[in-house]
N, CA, C and O of each residue as an XYZ file, in Angstrom:
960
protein
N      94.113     80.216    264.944
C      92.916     80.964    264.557
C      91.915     80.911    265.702
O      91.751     79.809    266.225
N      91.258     81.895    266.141
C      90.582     82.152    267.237
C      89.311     82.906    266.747
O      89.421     84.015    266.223
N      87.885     82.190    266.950
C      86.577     82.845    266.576
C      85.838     82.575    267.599
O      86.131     81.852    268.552
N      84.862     83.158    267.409
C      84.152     83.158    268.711
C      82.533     82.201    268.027
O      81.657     82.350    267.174
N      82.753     81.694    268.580
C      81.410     80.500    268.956
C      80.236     80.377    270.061
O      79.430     79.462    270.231
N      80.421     81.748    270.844
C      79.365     81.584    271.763
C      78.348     82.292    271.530
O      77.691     82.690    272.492
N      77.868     82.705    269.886
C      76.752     83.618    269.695
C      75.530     82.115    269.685
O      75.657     80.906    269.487
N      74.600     82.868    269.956
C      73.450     82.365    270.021
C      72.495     82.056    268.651
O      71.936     81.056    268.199
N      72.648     83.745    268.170
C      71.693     83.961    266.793
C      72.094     83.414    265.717
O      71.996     84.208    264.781
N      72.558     82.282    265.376
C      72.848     81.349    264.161
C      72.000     82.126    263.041
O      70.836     82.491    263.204
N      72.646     82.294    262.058
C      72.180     82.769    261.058
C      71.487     81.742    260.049
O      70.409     82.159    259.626
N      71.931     80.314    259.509
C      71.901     79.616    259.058
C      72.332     78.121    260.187
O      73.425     77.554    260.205
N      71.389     77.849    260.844
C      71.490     76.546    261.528
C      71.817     75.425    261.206
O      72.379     74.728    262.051
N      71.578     74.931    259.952
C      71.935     74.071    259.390
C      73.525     73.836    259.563
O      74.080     72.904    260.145
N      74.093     74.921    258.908
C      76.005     75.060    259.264
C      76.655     74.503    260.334
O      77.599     73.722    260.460
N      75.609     75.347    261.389
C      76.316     75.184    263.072
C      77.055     76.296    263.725
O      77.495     77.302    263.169
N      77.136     75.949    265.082
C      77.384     77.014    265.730
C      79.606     77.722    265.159
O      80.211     78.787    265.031
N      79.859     76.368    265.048
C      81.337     76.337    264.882
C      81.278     77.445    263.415
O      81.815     78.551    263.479
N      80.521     76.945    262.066
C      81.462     77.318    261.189
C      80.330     79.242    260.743
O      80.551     79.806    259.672
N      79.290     79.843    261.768
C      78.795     80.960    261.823
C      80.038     81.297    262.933
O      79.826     82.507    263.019
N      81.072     81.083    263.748
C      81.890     81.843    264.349
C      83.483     82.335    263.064
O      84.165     83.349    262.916
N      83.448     80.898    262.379
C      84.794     80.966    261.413
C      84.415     82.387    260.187
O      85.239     83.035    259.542
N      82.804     82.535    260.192
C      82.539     83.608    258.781
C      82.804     84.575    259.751
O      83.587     85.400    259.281
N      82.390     84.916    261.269
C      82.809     86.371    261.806
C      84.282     86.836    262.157
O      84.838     87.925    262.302
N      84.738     85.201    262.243
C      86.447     85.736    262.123
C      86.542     86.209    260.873
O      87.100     87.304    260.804
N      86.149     85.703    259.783
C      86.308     86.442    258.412
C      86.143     87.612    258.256
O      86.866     88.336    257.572
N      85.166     87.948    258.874
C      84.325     89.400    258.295
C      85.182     90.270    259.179
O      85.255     91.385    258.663
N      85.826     90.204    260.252
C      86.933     90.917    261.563
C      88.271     91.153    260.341
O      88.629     92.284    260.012
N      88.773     90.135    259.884
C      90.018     90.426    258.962
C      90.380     91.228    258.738
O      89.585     91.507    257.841
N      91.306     92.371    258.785
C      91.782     93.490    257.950
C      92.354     93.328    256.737
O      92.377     94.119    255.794
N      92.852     92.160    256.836
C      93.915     92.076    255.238
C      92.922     91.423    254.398
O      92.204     90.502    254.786
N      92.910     91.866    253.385
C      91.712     91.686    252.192
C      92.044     90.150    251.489
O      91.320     89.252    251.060
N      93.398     90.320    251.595
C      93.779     88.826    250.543
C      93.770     87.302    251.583
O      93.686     86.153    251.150
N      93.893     87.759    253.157
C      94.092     86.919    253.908
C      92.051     86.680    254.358
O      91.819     85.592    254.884
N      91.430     87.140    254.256
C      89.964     87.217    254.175
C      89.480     86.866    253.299
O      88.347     86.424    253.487
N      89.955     86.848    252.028
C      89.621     86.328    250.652
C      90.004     84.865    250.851
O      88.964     84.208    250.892
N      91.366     83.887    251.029
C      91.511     82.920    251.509
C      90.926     81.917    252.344
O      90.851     80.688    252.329
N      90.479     82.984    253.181
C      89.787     82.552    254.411
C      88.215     82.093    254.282
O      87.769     81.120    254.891
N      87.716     82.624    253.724
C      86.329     82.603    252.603
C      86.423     81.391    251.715
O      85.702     80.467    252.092
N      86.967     81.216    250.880
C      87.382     80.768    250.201
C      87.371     78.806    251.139
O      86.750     77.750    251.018
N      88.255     79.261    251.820
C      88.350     77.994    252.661
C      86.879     77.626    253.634
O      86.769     76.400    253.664
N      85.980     78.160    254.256
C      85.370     78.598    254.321
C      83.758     77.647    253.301
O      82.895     76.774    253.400
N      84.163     78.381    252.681
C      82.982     77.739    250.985
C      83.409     76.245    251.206
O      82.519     75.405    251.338
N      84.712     75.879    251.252
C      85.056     74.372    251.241
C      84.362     73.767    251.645
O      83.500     72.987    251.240
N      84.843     74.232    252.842
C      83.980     73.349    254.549
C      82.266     73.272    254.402
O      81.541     72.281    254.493
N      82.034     74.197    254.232
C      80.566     74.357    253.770
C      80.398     73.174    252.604
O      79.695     72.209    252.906
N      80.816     73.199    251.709
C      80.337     72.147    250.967
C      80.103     70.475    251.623
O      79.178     69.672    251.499
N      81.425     70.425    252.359
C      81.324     69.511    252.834
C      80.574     68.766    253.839
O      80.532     67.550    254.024
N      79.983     69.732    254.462
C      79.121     69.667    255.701
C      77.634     69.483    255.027
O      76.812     68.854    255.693
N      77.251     69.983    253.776
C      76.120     69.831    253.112
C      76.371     69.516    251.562
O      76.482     70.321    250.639
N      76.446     67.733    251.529
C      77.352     67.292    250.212
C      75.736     66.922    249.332
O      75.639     66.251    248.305
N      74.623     67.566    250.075
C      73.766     67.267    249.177
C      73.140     68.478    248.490
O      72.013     68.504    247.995
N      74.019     69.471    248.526
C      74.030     70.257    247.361
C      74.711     69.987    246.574
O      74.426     70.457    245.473
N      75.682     69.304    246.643
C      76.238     68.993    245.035
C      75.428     68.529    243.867
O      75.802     68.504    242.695
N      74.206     68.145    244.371
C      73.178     67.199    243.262
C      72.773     68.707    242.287
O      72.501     68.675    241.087
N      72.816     69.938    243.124
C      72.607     71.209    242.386
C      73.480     71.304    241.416
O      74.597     70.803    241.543
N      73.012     72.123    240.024
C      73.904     72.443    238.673
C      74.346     73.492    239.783
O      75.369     73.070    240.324
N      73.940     74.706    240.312
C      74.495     75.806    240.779
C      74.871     75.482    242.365
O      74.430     76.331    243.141
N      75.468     74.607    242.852
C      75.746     73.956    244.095
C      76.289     74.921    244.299
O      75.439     75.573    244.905
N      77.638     75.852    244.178
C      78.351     76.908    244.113
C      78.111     77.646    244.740
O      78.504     77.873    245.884
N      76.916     78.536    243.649
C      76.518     79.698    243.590
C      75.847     79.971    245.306
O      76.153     80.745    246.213
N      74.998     79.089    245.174
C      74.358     78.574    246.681
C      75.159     78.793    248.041
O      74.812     79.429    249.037
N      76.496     77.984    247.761
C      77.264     78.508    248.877
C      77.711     79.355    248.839
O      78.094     79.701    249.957
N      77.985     80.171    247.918
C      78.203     81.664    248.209
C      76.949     82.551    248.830
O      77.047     83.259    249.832
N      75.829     82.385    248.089
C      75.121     83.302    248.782
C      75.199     82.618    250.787
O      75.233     83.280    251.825
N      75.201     81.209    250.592
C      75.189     80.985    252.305
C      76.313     82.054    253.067
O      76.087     82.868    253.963
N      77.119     81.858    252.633
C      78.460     82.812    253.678
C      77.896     84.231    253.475
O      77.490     84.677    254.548
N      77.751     85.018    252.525
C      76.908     85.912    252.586
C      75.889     86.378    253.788
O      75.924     87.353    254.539
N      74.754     85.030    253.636
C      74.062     85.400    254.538
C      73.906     85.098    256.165
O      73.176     85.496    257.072
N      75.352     83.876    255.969
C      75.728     84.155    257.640
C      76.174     84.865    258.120
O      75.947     85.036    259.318
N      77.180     85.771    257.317
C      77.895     87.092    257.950
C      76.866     88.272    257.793
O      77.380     89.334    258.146
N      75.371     88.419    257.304
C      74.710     89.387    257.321
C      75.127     90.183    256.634
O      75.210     91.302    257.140
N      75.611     90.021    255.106
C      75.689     90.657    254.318
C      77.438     91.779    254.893
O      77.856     92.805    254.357
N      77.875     91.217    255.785
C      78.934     91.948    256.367
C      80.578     91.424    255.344
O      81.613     92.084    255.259
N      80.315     90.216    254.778
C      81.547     89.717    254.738
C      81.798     90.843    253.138
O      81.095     91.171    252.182
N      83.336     91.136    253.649
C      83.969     92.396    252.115
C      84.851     91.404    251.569
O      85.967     91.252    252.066
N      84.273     90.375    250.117
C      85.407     89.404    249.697
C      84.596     89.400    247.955
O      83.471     89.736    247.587
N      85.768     88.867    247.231
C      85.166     88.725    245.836
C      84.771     87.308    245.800
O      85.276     86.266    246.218
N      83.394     87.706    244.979
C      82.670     86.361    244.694
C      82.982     86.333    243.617
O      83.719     87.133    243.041
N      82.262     85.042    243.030
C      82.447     84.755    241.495
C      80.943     84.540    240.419
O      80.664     84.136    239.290
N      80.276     85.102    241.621
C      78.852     84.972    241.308
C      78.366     86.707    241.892
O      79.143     87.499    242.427
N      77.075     86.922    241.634
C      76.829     88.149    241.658
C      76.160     87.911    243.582
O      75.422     87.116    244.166
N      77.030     89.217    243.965
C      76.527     89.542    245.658
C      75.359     89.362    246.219
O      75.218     90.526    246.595
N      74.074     88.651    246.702
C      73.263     88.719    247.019
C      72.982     89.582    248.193
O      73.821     89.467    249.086
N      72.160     90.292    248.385
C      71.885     91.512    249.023
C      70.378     91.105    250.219
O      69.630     90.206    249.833
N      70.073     91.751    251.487
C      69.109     91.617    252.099
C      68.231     91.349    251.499
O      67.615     90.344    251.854
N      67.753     92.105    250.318
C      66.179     92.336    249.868
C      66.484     91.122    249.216
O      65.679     90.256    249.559
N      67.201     90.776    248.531
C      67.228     89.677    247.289
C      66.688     88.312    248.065
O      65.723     87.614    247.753
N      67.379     88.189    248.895
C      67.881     86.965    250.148
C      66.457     86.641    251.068
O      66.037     85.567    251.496
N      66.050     87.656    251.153
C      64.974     87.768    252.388
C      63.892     87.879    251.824
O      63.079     88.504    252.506
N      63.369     87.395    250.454
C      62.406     87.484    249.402
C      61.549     85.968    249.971
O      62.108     84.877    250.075
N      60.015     86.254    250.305
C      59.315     84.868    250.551
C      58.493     84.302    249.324
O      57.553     84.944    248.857
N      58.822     83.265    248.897
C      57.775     82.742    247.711
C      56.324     82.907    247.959
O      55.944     82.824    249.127
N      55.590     83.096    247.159
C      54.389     83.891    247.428
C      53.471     82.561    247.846
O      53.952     81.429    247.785
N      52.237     82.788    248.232
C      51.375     81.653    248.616
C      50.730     81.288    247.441
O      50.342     82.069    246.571
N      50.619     79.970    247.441
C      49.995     79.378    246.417
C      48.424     79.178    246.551
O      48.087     78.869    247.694
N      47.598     79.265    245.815
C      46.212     79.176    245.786
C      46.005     77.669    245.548
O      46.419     77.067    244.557
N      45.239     77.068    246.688
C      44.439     75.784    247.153
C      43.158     75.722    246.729
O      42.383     76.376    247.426
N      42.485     74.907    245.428
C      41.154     75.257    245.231
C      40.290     74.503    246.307
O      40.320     73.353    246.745
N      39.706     75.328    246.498
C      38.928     74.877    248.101
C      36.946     74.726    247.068
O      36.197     75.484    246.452
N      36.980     73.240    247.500
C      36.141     72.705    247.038
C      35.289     71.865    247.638
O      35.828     70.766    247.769
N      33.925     71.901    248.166
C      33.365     71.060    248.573
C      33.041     69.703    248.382
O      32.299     69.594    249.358
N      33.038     69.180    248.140
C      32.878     67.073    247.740
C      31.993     66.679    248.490
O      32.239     66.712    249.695
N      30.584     66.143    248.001
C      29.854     65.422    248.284
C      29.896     64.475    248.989
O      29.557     64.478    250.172
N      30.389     63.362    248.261
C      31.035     62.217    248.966
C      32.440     62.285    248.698
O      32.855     62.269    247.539
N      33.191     62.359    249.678
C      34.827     62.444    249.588
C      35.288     61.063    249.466
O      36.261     60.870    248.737
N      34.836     60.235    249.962
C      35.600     58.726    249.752
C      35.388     58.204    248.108
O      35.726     57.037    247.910
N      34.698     59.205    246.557
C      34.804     58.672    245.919
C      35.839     59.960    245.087
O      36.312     59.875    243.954
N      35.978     61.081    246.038
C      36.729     61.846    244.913
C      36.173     63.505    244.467
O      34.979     63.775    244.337
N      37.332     64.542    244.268
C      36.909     65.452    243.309
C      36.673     64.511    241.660
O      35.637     64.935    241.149
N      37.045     63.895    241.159
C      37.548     63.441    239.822
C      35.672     62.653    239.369
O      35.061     62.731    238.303
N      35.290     62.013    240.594
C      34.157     61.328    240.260
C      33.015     62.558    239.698
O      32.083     62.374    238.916
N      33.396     63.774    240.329
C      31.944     64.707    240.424
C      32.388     65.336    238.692
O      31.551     65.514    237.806
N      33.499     65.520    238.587
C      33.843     66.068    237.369
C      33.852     65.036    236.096
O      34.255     65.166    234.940
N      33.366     64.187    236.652
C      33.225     62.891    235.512
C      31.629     62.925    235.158
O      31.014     62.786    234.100
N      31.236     63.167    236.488
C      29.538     62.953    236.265
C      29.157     64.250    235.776
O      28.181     64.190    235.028
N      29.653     65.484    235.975
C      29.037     66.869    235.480
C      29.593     66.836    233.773
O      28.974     67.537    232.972
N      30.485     66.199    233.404
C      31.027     66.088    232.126
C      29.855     65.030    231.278
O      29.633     65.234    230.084
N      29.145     63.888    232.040
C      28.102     63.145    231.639
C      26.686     64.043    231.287
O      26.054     64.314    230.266
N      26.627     64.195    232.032
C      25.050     65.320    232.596
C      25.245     66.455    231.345
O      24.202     66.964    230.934
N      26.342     66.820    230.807
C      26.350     67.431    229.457
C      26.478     67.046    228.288
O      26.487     67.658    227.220
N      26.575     66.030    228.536
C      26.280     64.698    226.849
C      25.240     65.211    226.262
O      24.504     66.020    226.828
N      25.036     64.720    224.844
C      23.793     65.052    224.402
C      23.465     63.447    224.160
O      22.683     62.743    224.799
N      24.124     63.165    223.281
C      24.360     61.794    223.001
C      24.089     60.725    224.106
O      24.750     60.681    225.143
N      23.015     59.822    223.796
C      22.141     59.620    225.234
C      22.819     57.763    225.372
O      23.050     56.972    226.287
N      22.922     57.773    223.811
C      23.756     56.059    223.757
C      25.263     56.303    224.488
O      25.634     55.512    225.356
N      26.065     57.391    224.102
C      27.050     57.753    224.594
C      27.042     58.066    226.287
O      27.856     57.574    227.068
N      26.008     58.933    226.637
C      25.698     59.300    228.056
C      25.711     57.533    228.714
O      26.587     57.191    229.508
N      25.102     56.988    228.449
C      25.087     56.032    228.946
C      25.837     54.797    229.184
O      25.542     53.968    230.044
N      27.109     54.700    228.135
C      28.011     54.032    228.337
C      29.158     55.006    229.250
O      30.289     54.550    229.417
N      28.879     56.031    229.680
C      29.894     56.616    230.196
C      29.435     56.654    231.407
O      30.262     56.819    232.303
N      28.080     56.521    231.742
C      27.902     56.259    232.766
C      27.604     54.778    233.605
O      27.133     54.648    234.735
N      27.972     53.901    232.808
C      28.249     52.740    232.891
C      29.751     52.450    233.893
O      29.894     51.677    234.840
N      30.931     53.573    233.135
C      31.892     53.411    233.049
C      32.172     54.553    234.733
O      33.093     54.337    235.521
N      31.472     55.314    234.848
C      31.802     56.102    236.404
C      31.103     55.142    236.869
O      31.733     54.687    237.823
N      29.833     54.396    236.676
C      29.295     53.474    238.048
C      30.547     52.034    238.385
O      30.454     51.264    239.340
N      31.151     52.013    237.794
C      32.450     50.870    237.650
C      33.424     51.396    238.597
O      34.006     50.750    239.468
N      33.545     52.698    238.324
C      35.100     53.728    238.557
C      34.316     53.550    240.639
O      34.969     53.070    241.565
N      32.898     54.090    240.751
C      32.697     54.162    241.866
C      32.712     53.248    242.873
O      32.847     53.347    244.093
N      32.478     51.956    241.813
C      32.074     50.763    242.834
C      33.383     50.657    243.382
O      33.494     50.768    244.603
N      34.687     50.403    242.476
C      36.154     49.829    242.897
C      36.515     51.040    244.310
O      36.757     50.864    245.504
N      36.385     52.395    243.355
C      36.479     53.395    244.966
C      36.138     53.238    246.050
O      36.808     53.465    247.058
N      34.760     52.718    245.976
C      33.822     52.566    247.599
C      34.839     51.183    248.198
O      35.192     51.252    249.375
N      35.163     50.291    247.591
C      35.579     48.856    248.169
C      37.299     49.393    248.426
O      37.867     49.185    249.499
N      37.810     49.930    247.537
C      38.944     50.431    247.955
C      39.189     51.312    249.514
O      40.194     50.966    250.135
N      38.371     52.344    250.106
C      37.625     53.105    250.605
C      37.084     52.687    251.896
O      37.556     53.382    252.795
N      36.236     51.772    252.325
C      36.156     50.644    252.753
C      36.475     49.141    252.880
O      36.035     48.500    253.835
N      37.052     48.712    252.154
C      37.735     47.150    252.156
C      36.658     46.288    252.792
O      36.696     45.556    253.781
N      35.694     46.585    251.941
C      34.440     45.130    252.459
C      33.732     45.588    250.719
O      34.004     46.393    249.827
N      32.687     44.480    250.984
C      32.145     44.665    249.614
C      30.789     45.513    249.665
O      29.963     45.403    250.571
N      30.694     46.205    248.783
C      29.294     46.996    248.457
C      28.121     46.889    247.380
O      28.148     46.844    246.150
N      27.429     46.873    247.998
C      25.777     47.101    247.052
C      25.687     47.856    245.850
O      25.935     49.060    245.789
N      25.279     47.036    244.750
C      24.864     47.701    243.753
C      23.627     48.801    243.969
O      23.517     49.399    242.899
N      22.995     49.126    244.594
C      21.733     49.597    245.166
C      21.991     51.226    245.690
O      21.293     52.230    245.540
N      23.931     50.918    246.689
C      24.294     51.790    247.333
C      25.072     52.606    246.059
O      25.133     53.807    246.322
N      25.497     52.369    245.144
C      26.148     53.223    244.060
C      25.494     53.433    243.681
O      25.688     54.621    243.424
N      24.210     53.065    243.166
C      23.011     53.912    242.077
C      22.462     54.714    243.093
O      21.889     55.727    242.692
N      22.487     54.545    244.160
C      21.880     56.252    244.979
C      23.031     57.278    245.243
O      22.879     58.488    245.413
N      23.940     56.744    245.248
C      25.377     57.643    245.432
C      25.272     58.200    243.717
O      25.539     59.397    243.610
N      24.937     57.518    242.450
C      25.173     58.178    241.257
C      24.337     59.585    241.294
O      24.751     60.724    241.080
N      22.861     59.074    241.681
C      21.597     60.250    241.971
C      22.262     61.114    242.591
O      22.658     62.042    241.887
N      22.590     61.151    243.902
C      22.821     61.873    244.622
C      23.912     63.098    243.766
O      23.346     64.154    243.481
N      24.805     63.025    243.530
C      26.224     63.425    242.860
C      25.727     64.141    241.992
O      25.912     65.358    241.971
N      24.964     63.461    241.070
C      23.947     63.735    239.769
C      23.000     64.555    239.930
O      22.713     65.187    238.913
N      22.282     64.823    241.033
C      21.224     65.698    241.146
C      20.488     65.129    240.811
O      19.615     65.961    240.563
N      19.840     63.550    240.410
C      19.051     62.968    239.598
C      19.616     62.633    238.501
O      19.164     61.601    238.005
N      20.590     63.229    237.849
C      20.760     63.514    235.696
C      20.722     62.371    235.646
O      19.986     61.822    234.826
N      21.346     61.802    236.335
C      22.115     60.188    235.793
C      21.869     59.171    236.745
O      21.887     59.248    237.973
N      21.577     57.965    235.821
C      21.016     56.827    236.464
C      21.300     55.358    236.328
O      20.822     54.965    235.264
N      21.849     54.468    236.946
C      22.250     53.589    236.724
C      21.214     52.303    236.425
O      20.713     51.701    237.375
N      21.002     52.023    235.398
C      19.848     51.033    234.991
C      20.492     49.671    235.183
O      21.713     49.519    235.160
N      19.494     48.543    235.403
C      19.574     47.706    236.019
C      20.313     46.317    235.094
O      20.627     45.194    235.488
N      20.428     47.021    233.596
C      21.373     46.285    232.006
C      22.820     46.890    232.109
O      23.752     46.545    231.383
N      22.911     48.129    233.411
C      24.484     48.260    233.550
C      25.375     47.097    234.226
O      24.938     46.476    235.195
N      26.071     46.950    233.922
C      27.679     46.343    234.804
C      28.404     46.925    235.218
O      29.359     47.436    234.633
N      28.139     46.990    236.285
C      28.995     48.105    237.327
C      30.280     47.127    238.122
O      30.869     47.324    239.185
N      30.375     46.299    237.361
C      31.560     45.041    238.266
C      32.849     44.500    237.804
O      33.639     43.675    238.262
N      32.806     45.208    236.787
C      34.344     44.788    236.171
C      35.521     44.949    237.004
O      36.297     44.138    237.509
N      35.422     46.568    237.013
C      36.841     47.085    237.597
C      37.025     46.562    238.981
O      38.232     46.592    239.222
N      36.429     46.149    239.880
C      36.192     45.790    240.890
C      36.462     44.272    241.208
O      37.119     43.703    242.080
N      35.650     43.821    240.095
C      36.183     42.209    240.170
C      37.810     41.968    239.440
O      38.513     40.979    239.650
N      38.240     43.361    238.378
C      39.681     43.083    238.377
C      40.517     43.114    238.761
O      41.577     42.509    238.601
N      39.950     44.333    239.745
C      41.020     44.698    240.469
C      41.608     43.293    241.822
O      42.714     42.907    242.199
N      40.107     42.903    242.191
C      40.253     41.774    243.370
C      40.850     40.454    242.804
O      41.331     39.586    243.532
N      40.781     40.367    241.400
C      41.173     39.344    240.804
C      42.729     39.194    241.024
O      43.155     38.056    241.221
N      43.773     40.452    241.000
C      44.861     41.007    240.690
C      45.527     40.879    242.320
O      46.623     40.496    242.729
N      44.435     41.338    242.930
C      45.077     41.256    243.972
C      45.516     39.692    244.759
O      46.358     39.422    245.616
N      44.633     38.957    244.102
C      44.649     37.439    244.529
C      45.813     36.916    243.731
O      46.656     36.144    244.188
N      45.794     37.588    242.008
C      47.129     36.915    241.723
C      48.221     37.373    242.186
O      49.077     36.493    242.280
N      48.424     37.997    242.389
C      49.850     39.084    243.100
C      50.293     37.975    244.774
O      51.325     37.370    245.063
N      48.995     38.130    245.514
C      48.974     36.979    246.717
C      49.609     35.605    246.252
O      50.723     35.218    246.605
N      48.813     34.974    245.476
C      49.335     33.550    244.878
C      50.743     33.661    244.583
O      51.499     32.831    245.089
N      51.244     34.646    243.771
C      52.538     34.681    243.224
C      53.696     35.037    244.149
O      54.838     34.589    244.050
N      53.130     36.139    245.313
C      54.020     35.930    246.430
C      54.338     35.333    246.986
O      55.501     35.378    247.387
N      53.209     34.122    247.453
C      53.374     32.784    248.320
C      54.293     31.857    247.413
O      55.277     31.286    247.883
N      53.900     31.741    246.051
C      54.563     30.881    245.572
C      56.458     31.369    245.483
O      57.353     30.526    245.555
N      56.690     32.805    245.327
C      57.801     32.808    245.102
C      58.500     32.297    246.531
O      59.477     31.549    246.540
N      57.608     33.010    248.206
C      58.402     32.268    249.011
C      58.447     30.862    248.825
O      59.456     30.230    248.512
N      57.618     30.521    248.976
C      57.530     28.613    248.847
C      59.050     28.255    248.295
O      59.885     27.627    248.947
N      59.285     28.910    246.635
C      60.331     28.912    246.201
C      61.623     29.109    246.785
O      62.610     28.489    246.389
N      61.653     29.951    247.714
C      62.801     30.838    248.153
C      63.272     29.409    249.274
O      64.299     28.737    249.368
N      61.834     29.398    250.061
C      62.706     28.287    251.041
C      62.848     26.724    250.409
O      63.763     25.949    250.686
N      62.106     26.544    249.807
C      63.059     25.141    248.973
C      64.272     25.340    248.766
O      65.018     24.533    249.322
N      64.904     26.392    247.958
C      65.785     26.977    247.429
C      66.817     26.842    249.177
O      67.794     26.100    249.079
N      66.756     27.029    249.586
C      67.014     27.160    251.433
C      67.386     25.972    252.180
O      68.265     25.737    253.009
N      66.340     25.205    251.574
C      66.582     24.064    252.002
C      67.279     22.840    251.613
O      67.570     21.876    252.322
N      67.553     23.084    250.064
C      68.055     21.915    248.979
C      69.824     22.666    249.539
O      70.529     21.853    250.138
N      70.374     23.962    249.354
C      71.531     24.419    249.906
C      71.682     24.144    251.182
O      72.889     24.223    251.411
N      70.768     23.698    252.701
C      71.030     23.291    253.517
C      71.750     21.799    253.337
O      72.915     21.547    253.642
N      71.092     21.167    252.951
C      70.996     19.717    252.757
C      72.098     19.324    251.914
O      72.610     18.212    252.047
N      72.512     20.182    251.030
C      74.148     20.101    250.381
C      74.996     20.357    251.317
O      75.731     19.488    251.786
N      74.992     21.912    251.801
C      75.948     21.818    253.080
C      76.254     20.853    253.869
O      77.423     20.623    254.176
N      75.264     20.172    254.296
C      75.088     19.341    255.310
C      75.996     17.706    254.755
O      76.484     16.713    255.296
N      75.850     18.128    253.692
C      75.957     16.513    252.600
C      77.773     16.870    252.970
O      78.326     16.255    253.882
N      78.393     17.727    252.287
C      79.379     17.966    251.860
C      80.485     18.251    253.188
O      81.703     18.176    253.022
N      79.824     18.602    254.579
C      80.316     18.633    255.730
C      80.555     17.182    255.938
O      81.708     16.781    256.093
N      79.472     16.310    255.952
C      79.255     14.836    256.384
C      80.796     13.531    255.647
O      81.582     12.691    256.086
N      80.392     14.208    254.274
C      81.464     13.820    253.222
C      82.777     14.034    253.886
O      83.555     13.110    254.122
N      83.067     15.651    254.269
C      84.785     16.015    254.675
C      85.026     15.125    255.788
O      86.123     14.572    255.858
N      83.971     14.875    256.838
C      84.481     14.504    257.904
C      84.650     12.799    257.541
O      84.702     12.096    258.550
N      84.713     12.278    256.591
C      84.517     10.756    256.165
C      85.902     10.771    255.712
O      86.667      9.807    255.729
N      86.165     11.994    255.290
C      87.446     11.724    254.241
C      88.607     11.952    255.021
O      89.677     11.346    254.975
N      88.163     13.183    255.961
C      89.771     13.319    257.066
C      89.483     11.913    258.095
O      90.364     11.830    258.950
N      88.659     11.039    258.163
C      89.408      9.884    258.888
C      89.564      9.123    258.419
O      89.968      8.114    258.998
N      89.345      9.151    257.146
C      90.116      8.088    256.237
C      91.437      8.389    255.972
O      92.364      7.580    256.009
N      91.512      9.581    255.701
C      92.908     10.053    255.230
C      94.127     10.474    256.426
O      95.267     10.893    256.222
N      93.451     10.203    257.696
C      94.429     10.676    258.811
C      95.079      8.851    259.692
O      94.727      7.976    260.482
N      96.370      9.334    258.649
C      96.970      7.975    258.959
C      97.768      7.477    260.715
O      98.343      6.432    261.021
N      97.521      8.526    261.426
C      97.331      8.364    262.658
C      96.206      7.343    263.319
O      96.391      6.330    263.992
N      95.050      7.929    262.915
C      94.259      7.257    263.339
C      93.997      6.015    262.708
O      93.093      5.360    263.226
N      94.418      5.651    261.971
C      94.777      4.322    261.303
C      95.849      3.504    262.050
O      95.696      2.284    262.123
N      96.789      4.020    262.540
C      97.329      3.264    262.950
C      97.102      2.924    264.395
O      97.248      1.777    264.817
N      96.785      3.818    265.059
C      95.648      3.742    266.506
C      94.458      2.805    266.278
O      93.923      2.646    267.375
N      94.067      2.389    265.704
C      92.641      1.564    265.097
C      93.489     -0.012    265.120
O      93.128     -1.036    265.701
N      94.491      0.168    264.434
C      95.302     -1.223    264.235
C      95.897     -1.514    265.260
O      95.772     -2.703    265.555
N      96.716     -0.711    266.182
C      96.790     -1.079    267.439
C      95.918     -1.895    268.526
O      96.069     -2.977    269.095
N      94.692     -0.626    268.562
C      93.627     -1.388    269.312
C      93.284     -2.541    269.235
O      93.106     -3.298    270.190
N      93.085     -2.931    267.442
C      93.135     -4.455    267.382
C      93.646     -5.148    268.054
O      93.162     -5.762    269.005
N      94.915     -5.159    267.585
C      95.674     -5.918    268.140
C      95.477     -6.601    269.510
O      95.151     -7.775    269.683
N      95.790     -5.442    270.685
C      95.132     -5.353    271.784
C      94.449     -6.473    271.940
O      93.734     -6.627    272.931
């Protein structure tokens, strides 16, 4: 079998230069059933070269339209799936719309401003206020997350104003320190528990050294006890 491999314009790169020459020997074929075969064999190779379409329900279908569209819609063979055509093939998914949004302060978030404009429409002023209890909490952990040093209660109640337009205000009977101190709390136990599991790991390391070591010490006690050569070399020397 003889194809030509020195085209340039790869249709599908992924494939390679080798198996875009094997679809134009195909598509050259005169005999319909020996082109059908050939295809066929063809789809194989293809699978194999890209075995991570198999994770596809329609892995198949896929490689058919590929040979398709390496031969440029040229190859004359029966599929088992419906022909995909230029227009079908050459279809671009449309652009998706990005809501383009300004953010105040970006290091605390779109989510913070939509928390506080959801406050600022409370009516409920006992309610307004535990909820804004609960974003001055959400902000503090953000800013320290954000920065990785610690921050001012002083600096979140002007960051609330600010965000707020004024609406909302952090009074001085809020606790703005929970989430913040839990989160740091968590992170210290997570630390502790890592150290401790190594700690663990190399004891664990070391008690199996120290057996090895035991049980080497042991064999070598027992082959010169048990090597009656050297027993009798020992009694010799005596002698001597």
């Amino acid at each position: 079998m003889n194809y030509n491999t020195e085209r340039n314009d790869i249709e599908m790169r992924e494939y390679g230069r080798h198996l875009q020459g094997m679809v134009d020997y195909a598509v050259n074929l005169k005999d319909k059933k020996e082109r059908q075969k050939v295809a066929e064999n063809i789809i194989h190779l293809m699978g194999i070269l890209n075995p991570q379409l198999r994770n596809a329900a329609d892995y198949k279908h896929k490689l058919w339209d590929h040979i398709f569209i390496i031969s440029e819609f040229k190859l004359d063979v029966d599929s088992p799936y419906p022909k995909p055509t230029e227009d079908t093939a050459r279809i671009k998914p449309a652009n998706l719309p990005y809501p383009q949004k300004r953010i105040k302060l970006k290091h605390y978030g779109k989510n913070v401003e939509s928390l506080v404009a959801k406050a600022i429409k409370m009516e409920d002023e006992g309610k307004k206020e535990i909820f804004t209890e609960i974003i001055g909490n959400f902000m503090k952990m953000a800013y320290k997350n954000w920065s990785n040093e610690e921050v001012s209660n002083e600096l979140i109640k002007e960051d609330m104003k600010s965000i707020s337009g004024g609406e909302l205000e952090i009074s001085a009977d809020m606790n703005i320190e929970g989430l913040a101190r839990n989160q740091q709390r968590r992170k210290f136990t997570n630390n502790n528990n890592r150290n401790n599991q190594n700690n663990r790991n190399n004891n664990n390391n070391n008690r199996n050294n120290n057996n090895r070591n035991n049980n080497n010490n042991n064999r070598n006690k027992n082959n010169r006890n048990n090597n009656p050569n050297n027993r009798n070399n020992n009694n010799n020397n005596r002698f001597k």
